[in-house]
N, C-alpha and C positions, 0 to 999 in steps of 0.2 A: 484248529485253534486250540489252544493252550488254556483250561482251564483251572480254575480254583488253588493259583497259585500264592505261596507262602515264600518271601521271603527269609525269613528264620530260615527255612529247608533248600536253601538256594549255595548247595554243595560244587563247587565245578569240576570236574580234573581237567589235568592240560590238555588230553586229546577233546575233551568238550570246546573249551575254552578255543583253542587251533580250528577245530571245526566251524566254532560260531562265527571266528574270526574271518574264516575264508568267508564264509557266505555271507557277513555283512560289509566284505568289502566288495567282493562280486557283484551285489545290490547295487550299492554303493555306485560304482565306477559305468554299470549297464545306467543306471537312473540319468547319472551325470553326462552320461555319452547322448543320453535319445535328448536331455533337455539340451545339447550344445546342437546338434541335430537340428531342432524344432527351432531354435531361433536362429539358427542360420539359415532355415528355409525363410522363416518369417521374415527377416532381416532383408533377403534376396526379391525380395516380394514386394516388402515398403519402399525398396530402394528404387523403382521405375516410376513410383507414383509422384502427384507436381506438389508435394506437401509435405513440411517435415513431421507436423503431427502427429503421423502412425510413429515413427522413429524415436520421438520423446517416449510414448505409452510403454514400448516394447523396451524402452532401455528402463524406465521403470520397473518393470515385471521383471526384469532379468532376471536382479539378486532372489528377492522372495520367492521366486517360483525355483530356483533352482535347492536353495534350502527346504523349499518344502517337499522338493523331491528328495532330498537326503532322508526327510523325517518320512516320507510313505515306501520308503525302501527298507530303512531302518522298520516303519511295521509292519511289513512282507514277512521280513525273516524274525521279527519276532511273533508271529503269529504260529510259526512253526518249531522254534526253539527256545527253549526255557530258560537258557543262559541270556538269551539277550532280552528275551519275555519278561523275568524280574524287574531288571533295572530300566528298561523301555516306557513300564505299567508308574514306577514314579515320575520317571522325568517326562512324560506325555500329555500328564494334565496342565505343565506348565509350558512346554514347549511347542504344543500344538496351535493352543491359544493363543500365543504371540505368533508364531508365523502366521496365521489366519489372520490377526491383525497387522502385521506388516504387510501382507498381499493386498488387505482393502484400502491400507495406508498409501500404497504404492498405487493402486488405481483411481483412487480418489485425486492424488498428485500430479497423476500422467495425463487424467481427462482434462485437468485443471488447465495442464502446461499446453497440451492439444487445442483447447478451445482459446488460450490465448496468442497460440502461434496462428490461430486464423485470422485472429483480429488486423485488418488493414487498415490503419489511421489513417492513409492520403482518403479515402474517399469522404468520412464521414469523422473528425476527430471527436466532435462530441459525442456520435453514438460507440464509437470504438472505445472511447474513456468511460462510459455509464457500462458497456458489457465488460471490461477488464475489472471494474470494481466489485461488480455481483461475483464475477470467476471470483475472485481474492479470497472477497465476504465468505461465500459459502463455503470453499473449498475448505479454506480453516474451522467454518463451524463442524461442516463432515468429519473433517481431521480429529478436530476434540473429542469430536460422538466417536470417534472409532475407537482412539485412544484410552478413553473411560471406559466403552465395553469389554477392551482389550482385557483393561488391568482387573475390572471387576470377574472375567472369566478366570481370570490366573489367578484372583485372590482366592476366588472359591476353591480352587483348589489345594491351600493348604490351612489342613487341619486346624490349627490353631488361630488363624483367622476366622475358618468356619464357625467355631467355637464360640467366637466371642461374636460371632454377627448372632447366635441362638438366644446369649446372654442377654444381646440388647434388644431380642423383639419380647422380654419381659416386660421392659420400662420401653415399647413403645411411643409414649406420647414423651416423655423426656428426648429419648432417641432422635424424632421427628422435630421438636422444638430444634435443637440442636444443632441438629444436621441443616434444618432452615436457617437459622441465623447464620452459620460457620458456609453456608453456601451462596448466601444474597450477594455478596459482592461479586462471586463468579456470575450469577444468573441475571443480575443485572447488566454484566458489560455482554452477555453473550444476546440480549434482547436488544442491546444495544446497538450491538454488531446487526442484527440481522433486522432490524429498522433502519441502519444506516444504509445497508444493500436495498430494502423495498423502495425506500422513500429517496434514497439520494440527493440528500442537500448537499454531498461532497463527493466527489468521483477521484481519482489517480488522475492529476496530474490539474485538477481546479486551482487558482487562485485565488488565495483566501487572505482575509486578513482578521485574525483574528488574538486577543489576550496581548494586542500592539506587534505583533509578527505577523510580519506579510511576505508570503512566498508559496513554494507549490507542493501541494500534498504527494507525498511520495509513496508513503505506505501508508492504507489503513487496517490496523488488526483490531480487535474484538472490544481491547480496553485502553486501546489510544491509538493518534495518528501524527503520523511523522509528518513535518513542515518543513520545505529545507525553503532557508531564505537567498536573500539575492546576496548576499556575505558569505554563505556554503554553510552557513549554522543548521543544525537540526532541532528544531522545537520539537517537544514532546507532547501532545495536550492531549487530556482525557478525551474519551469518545463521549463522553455524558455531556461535554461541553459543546459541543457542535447540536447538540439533542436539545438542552436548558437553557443555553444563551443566544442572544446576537451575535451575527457576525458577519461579515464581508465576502461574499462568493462572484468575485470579477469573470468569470468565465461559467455561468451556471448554465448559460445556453449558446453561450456562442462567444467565442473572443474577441467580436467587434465592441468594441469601447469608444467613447467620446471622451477625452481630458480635456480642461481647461489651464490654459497656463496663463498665468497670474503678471501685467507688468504693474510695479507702481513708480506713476510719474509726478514732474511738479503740473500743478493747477494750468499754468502756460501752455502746455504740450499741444502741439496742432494733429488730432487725432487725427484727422481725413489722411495724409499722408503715411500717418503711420500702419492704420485702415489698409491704405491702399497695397502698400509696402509688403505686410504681414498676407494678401489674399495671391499678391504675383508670385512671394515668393513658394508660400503652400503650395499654389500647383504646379512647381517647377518639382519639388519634389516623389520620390519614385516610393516613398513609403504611406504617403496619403492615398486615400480610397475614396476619395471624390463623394463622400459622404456629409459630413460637416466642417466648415472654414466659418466661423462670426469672430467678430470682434466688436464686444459693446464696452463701456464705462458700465460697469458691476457697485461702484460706490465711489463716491467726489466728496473729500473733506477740506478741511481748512488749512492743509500742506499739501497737500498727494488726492489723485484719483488713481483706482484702477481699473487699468484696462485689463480685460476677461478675452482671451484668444483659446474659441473653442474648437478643435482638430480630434477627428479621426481615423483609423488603421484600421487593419484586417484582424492585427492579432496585436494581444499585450505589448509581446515584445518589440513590435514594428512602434506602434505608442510610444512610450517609453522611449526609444532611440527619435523619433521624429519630435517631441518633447521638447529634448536636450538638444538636437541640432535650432531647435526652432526660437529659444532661449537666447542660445547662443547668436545667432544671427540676427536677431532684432536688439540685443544690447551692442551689438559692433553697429550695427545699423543708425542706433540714436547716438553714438557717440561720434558717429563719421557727420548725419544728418542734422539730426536736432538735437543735439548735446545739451540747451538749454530745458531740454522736459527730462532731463536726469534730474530727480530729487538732491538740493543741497539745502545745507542746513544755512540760513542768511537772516542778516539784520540790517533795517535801515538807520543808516548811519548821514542819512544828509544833513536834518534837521540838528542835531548831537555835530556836527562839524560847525554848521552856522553859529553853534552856540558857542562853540568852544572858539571861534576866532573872532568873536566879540570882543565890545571893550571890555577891560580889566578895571578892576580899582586896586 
């Protein structure tokens, strides 16, 4: 090893410089050969197993591990040669740091993608959507922590930064003030994030409706979550929001739902048949789950009752399509059947006719 070096004194000639060169390319090309090596064994390995999982991990580690084998090649030979030992000794506090943070980046990423390529939704959708959101939650909050250690290892390392981090532990409590105010909005979306992974009032892929958008959580990251509605629109809403307010979670344990669908008829309308009508046809249908059919009068005014036709499905979207067919088929229904309990707007006009064919003067 190569001590108490000075760059000021860092002279080269070309036969140095030719020599340094073969042997940090030698390094070089031997580092690169064993790491193509090792993941094509590894590669050959994952490849028989019933999972793609290992496969994500390893194509993750690729890149970082093969640069970090450049960087422990490159300090092989500079530990024995002073031409590469100089410039090795600057660029190592900074280069080292970040490759050590893109390998934990890259494992934090690949465990992420592992643990969600296990996830099987046909057996269990709600517990397959509660573990995809914890993966998400955490894996980002790892990511941040990695990311700020990363940058804080590489700051320290240059000088002038250092400099000025000495300055500020004079005025400590100014410094601390400071750095807390200018940091509260991160640290609050990140306790955010990581109360929305414990407690899960909203999972990937939940129906919500919330801030008058209703549609299905697509992404949640640390200091918002993405809504796409039934239009393809993407709502953006703070994370703090689903924390602070009401809101709507149609699928929080299970996507069985009850809706009611709404008719409003004239006061005449002979419910029983319509009753009857609305119950044959339910179970004819292949998207009901034999769970809830009622039909009551909900409220009777002095033009209209309505009738409340309450149906159930297995999943939102079976709802929603059995809804609409069910809508449909009972308005073609009163118009073929009892087209007199169609709400119209009417005036008696007998009494006003007798009058009007009275005598004159």
């Amino acid at each position: 090893m190569l001590d108490g070096l000075d760059p000021r004194n860092w002279n080269v000639s070309p036969e140095q410089g030719a020599i340094a060169a073969l042997a940090l390319g030698i390094a070089v090309v031997v580092v690169l050969a064993l790491h193509w090596l090792a993941f094509s064994l590894m590669r050959r390995v994952v490849r028989g197993t019933h999972t793609q999982a290992d496969n994500l991990i390893i194509e993750r580690l690729y890149k970082p591990t093969r640069w970090l084998g450049v960087a422990i090649a490159v300090g092989i030979v500079a530990r024995h040669d002073r031409v590469v030992a100089v410039p090795w000794e600057a660029l190592a506090r900074f280069v080292v740091p970040a490759l050590l943070g893109w390998l934990a980046l890259a494992v934090v990423r690949g465990l992420a993608d592992a643990m969600e390529q296990r996830l099987d939704e046909r057996e269990d959708p709600i517990a397959a959507r509660s573990r995809k959101t914890k993966i998400s939650i955490f894996s980002r909050v790892a990511s941040v922590v990695v990311i700020i250690i990363t940058l804080a290892l590489v700051l320290i390392g240059i000088p002038g930064v250092r400099q000025v981090g000495v300055t500020l532990m004079a005025s400590a409590g100014l410094a601390a003030l400071a750095i807390g105010a200018a940091a509260q909005p991160a640290l609050k979306s990140l306790i955010a994030g990581l109360q929305m992974a414990l407690t899960e009032p909203i999972r990937i892929g939940d129906l919500v409706v919330i801030d008058g958008h209703t549609g299905r959580v697509e992404e949640i990251r640390m200091s918002y979550v993405l809504v796409r509605t039934w239009d393809e629109r993407l709502a953006v809403v703070p994370t703090n929001r689903f924390l602070e307010n009401t809101f709507e979670n149609w699928s929080r344990s299970s996507e069985k739902l009850t809706a009611p669908i709404f008719l409003y008829l004239d006061p005449i309308a002979d419910i029983d048949p319509i009753r009857e009508e609305f119950l044959r046809w339910v179970a004819t249908h292949e998207l009901w789950d034999q769970r809830t059919a009622k039909a009551v009068i909900s409220d009777a005014r002095a033009e209209t009752v309505t009738l409340r036709l309450s149906v159930s499905a297995l999943t939102i979207g079976d709802l929603f399509q059995l809804g609409w067919d069910l809508r449909e088929h009972m308005l073609r229904w009163l118009r073929e059947n009892q087209p007199e309990a169609l709400i119209r707007r009417r005036m008696e006009v007998e009494h006003a006719n007798e009058r009007a064919d009275g005598p004159t003067i």
